[in-house]
C-alpha positions as CSV (number, residue, x, y, z in Angstrom):
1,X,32.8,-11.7,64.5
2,X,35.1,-9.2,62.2
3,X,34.1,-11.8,59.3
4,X,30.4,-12.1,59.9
5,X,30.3,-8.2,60.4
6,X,32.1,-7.8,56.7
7,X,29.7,-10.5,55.4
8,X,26.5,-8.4,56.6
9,X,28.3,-5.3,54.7
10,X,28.7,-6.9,51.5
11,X,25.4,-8.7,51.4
12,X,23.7,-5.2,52.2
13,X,25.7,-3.5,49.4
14,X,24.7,-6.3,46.7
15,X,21.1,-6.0,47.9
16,X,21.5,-2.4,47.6
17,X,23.3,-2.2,43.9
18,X,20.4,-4.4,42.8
19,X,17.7,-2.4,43.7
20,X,19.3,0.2,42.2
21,X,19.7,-1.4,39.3
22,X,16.0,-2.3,39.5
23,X,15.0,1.2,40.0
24,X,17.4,2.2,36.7
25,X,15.8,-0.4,34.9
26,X,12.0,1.0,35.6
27,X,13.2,4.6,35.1
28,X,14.1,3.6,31.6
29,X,11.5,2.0,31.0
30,X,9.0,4.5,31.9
31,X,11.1,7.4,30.0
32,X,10.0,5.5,26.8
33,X,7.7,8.3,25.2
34,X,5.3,6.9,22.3
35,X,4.9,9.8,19.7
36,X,2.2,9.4,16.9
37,X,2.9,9.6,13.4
38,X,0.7,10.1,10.4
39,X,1.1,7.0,8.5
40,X,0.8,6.4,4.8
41,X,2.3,2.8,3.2
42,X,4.5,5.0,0.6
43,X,8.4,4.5,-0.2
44,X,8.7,7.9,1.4
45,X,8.1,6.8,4.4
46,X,11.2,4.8,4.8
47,X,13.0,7.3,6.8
48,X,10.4,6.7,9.8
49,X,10.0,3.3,9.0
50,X,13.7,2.2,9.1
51,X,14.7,4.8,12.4
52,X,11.7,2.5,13.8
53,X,12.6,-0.9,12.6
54,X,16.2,-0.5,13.1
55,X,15.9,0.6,16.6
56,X,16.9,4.2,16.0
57,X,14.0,5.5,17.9
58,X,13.8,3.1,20.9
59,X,17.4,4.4,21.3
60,X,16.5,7.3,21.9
61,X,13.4,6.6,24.1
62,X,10.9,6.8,21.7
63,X,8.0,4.5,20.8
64,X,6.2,5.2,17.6
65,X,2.6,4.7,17.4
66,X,1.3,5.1,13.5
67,X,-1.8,6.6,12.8
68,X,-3.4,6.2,9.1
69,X,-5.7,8.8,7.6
70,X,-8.6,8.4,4.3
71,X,-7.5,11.9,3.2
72,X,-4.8,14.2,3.7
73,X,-7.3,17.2,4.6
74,X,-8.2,14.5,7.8
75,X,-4.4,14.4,8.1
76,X,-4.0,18.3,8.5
77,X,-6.8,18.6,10.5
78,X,-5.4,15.8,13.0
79,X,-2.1,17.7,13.2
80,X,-3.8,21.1,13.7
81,X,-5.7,19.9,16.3
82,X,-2.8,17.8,17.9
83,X,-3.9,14.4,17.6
84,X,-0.6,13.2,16.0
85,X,2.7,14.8,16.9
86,X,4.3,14.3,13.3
87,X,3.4,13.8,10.0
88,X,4.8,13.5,6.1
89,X,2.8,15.0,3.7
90,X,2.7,17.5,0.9
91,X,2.3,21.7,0.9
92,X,-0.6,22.4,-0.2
93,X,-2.8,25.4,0.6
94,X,-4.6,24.0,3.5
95,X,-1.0,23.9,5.1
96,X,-0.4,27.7,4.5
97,X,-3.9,29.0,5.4
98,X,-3.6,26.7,8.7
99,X,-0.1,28.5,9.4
100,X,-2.1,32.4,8.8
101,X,-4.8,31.2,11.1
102,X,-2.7,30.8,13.6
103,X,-1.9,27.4,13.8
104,X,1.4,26.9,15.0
105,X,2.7,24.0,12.5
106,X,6.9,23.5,11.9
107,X,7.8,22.2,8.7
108,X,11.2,20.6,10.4
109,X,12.5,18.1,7.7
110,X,12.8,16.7,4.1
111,X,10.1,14.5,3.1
112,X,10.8,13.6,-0.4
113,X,11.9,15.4,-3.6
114,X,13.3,14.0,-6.8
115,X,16.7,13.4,-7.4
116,X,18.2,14.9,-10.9
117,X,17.5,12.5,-13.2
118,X,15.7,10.0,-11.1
119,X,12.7,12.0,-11.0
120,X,10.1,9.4,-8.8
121,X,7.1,11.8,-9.4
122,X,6.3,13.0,-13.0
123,X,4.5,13.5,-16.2
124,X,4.6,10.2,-17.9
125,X,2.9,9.6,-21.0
126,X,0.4,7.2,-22.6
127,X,2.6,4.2,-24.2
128,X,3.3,5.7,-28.2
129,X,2.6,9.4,-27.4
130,X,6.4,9.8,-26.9
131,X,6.8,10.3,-30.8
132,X,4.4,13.2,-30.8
133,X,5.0,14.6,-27.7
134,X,8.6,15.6,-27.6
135,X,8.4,19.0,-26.0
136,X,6.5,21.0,-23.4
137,X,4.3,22.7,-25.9
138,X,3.0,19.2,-27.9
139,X,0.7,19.1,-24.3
140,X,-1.4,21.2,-26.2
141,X,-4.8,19.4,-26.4
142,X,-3.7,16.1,-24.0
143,X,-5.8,14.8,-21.3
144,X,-3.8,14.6,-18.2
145,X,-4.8,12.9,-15.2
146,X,-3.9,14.3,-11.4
147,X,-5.0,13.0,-8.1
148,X,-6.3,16.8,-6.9
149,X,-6.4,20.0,-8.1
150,X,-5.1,22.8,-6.1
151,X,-2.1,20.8,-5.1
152,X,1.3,19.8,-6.2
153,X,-0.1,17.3,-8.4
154,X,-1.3,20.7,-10.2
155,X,1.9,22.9,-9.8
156,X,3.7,20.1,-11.4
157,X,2.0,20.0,-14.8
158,X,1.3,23.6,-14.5
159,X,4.8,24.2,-14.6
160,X,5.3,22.0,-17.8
161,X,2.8,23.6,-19.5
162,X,4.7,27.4,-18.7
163,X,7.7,25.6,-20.3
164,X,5.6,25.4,-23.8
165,X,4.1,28.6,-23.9
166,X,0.8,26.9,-22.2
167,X,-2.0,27.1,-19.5
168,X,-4.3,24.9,-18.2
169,X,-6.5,26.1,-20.5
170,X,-4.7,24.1,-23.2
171,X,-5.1,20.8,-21.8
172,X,-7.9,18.8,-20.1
173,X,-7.3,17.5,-16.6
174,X,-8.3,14.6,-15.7
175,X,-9.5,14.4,-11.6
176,X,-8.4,10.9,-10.4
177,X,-8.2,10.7,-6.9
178,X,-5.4,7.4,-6.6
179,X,-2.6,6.9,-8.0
180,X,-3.2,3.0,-8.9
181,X,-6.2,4.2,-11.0
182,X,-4.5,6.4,-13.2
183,X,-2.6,3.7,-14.8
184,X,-6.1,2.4,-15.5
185,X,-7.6,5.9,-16.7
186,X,-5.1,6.1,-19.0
187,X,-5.3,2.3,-20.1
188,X,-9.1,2.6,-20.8
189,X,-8.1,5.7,-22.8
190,X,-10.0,8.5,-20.2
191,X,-6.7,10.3,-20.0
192,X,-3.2,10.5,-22.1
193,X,-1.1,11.4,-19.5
194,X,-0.8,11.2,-15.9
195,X,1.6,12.7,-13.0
196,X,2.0,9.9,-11.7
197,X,4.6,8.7,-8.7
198,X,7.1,5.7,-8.4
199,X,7.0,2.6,-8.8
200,X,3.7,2.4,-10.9
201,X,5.3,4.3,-13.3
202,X,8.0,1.6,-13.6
203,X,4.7,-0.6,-13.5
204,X,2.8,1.0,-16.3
205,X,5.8,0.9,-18.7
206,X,6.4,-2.9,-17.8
207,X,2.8,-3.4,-18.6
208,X,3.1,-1.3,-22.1
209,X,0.7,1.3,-20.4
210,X,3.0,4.2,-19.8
211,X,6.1,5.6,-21.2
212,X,8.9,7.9,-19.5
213,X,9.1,11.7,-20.2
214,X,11.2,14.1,-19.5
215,X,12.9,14.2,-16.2
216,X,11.2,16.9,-13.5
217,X,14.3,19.1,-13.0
218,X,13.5,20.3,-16.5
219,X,10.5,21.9,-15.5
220,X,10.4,22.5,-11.4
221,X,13.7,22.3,-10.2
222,X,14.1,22.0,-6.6
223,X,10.5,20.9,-5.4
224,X,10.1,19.7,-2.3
225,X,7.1,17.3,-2.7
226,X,6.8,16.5,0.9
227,X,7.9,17.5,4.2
228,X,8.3,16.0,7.9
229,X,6.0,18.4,10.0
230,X,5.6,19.0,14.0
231,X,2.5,19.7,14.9
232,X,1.7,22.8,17.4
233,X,2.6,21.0,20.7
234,X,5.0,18.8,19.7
235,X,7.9,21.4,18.6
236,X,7.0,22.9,22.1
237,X,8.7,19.4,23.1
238,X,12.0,20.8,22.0
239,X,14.1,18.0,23.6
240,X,11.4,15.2,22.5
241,X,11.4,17.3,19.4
242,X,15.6,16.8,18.9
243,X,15.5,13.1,19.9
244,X,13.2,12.5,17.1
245,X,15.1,13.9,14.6
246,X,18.4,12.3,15.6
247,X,17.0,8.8,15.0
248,X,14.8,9.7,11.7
249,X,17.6,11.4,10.5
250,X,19.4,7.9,11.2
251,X,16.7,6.4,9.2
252,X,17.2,8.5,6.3
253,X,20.9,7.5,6.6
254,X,20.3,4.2,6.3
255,X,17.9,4.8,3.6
256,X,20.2,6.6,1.4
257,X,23.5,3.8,1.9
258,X,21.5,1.2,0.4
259,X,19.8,3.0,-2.5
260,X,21.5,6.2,-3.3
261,X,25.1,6.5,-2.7
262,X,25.8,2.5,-2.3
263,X,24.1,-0.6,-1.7
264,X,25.0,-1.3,2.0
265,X,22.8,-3.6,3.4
266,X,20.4,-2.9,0.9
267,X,18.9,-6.9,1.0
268,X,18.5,-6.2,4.6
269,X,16.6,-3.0,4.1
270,X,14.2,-3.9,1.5
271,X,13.1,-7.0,3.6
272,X,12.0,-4.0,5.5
273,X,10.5,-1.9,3.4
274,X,8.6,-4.5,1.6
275,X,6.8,-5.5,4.8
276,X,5.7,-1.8,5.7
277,X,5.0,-0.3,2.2
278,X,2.8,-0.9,-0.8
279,X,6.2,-1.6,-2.8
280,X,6.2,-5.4,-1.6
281,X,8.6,-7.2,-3.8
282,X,12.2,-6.8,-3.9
283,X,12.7,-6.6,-7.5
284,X,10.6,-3.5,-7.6
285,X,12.3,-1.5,-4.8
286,X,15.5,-2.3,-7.2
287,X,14.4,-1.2,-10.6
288,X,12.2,1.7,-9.3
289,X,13.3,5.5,-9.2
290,X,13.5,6.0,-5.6
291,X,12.0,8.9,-3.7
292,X,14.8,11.7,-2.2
293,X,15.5,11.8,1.2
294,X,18.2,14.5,2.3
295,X,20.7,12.6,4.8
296,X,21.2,16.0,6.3
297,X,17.3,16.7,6.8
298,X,17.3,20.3,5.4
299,X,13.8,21.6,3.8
300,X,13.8,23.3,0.3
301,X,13.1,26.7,1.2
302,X,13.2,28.1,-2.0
303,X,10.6,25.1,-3.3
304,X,8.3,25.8,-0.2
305,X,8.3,29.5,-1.4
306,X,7.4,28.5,-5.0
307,X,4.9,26.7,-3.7
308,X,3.9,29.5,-1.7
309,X,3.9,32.2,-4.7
310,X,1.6,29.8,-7.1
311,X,-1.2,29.1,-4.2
312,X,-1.0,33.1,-3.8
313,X,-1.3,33.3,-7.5
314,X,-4.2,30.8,-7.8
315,X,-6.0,32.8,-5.2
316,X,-6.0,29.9,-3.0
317,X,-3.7,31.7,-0.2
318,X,-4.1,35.2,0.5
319,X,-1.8,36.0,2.5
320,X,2.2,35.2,2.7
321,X,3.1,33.8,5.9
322,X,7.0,34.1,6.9
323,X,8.7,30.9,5.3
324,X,11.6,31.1,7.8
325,X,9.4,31.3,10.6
326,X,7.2,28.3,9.3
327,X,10.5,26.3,8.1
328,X,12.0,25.5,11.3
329,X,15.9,24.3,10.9
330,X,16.8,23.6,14.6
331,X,15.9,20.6,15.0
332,X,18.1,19.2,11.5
333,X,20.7,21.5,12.8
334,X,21.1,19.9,16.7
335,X,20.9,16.5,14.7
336,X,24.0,17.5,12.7
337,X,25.9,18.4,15.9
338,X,25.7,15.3,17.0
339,X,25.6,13.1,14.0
340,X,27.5,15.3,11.2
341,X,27.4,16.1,8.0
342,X,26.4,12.5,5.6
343,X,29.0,10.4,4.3
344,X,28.6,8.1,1.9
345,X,29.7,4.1,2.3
């Protein structure tokens, strides 16, 4: 009797461990939280991409659902209004503007910026104007293409042209609303120039259409070209809000051992990349200047306020909105309690 008493007890505790088990199981599975992100196929998007890929996020309970946009005003306007949680894109006025209206969007991360000397977004010139254009003032007269005006695209050349003594007024720009077709403007001889981003830069000097210039940080040191962003309710979600950082700074990590401070796993990663960005071939990811990522997530405040100053400047912002309340750290600097400072391979 003693035996079939002890049986009954063990066979009710196995029962109950595995329903328990069961109910752990659903709990996880129902604590998985899908935040959307504004998608573009770019090389700076390889942070998200490889926290996603690599399992980064799902580690930390997060599904990501990616969300792609025609413009980047439809981009803003989607993050204003909450309809994705997080987003990469450039400063431009809209963003500041937004923030004075009262729009409550965090600029929380580094999205992209050149690296000294490996400048992925520049001037590059026609192929052969490298011989007559050899400093900031021979833009005198040149026909420059841009993808907008009003943007960074703009502060960038405008920035060159302070270097030579110039203004706008002393070149011609040329509107060209993609990237791709600039190497084709300036192939069919609309425009001499273009600021143009990696890799069809390394693409139009294969193809004799382009040539390298100088490198950025002689002209606008320090830019932040893009940023992560929350939107409004999202950085309410402070712990959702951590979580994500932890695994896209992860990303970012990952990112920068195989293409800036080593080559760890970097065969592994491309395979990656290639499938989930315009840059599809591994050859390219290799010989290409790679985009900036910070493995420690901090935002150029000093570029976001240049940025700020020439909007104000241009008239297109009227009013200066506080940069350290707009720049939110916290959520880089809960990521960095946990994960520490970046070493290298």
């Amino acid at each position: 009797m003693k035996k079939i008493i002890s049986l009954l007890f063990i066979l009710i505790f196995i029962i109950s461990i595995s329903g328990c088990e069961k109910e752990q199981k659903s709990t996880a599975v129902s604590n998985v939280e899908t935040v959307k992100v504004a998608f573009d196929d770019s090389p700076s998007e390889s942070g998200i991409i490889l926290a996603d890929k690599l399992g980064f996020f799902a580690k930390q309970g997060i599904k990501i659902e990616y969300v792609k946009f025609n413009s980047g005003a439809d981009e803003l306007s989607a993050m204003a209004s909450n309809q994705v949680d997080v987003s990469r894109g450039i400063i431009n006025a809209g963003l500041f503007n937004a923030w004075n209206s009262g729009i409550d969007i965090k600029l929380v991360a580094d999205g992209g910026h050149n690296i000294p000397g490996k400048g992925y977004f520049q001037i590059a010139l026609k192929k052969g104007l490298g011989q007559k254009v050899k400093d900031f003032k021979d833009l005198k007269g040149l026909r420059i293409a841009i993808a907008s005006t009003g943007s960074i695209n703009e502060l960038f050349v405008q920035k060159a042209l302070e270097k030579g003594g110039l203004t706008d007024k002393d070149i011609t720009f040329v509107v060209v609303d993609s990237f791709p077709d600039m190497l084709t403007a300036v192939a069919n001889g609309s425009a001499d120039a273009a600021m143009e981003i990696e890799p069809l830069i390394t693409k139009g000097v294969e193809e004799n259409i382009l040539e390298w210039w100088k490198d950025p940080d002689e002209y606008i040191k320090g830019e932040e070209i893009s940023v992560l962003m929350y939107s409004p309710n999202f950085s309410k979600n402070k712990d959702l809000g951590n979580r994500f950082m932890i695994a896209y700074l992860q990303g970012v990590r990952a990112y920068n051992d195989a293409f800036i401070t080593g080559n760890k796993d970097q065969d592994k990663i491309i395979s990656i990349l290639t499938k989930y960005t315009f840059v599809n071939t591994p050859e390219t990811f290799k010989k290409m200047k790679p985009p900036g990522l910070d493995p420690n997530g901090h935002v150029l405040k000093q570029g976001v306020l240049n940025d700020l100053n020439w909007y104000m400047s241009k008239g297109m912002v009227k009013k200066a909105p506080d940069v350290n309340k707009f720049v939110d750290d916290s959520y880089v600097e809960n990521a960095l309690k946990i994960l520490g400072q970046y070493k290298s391979p």
